[in-house]
N, C-alpha and C positions, 0 to 999 in steps of 0.2 A: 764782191760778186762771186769771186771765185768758191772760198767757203761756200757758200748757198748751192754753187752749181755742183759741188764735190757730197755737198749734205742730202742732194735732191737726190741723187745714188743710191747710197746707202749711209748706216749709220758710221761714225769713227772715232776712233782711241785720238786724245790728242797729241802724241808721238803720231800716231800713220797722217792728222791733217800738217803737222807740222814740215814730213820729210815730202807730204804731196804741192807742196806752198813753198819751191825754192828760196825764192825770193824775201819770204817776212821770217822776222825773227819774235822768236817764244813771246818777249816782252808783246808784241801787237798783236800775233794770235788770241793771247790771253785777254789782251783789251778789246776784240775785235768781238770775239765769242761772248765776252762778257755783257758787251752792248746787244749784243745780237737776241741772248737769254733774254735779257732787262726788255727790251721791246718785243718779245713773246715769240721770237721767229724760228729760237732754235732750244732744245730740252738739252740741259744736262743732268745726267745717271751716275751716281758713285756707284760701283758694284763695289759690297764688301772682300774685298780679297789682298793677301799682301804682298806688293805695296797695293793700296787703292786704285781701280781702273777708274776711267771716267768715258764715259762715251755720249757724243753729241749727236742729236738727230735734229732735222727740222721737227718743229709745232707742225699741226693744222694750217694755221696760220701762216707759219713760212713756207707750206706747199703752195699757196695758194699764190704767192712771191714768184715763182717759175716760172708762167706763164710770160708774164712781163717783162721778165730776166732774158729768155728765150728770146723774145721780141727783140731785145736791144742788144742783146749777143748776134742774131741774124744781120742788124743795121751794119755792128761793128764791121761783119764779114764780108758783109755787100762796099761800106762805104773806106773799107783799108785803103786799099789807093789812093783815093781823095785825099785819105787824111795823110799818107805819105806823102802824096806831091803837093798837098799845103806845108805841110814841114821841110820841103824841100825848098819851095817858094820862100818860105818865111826865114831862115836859115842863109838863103842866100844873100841876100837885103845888105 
């Protein structure tokens, strides 16, 4: 999700999505983007330059992903607490 909400921005180098993406490492970026291209939602660009750039943008296709993203990012924001004091609840047990 994040990719997609980072790609619905602007285009990026995969160094800037990697250092924007604490958390995942190269190996998942790579496999995440890879899937992501394979199901048409994101373009990647070799620019000839040395070393090779690459830069990823969402398709068509995966603008039209946003909307829905949007949607369930707003749930997220609205239902945080809930899901906190369900983990609070479930943790105490």
């Amino acid at each position: 999700m994040l990719i997609m909400i980072l790609l619905g921005k602007r285009s990026y180098q995969f160094n800037e999505l990697h250092r924007s993406i604490e958390s995942i490492s190269q190996r998942m970026l790579t496999r995440t983007l890879r899937g992501l291209e394979r199901d048409g939602l994101v373009s990647r660009t070799v620019h000839p330059t040395v070393p090779p750039t690459v830069e990823y943008d969402l398709t068509p296709l995966g603008r039209t992903f946003l909307g829905p993203l949007s949607a369930l990012a707003d749930w997220a924001v609205v239902h945080g607490p809930d899901i906190a004091a369900a983990r609070e609840h479930h943790d105490a047990r």
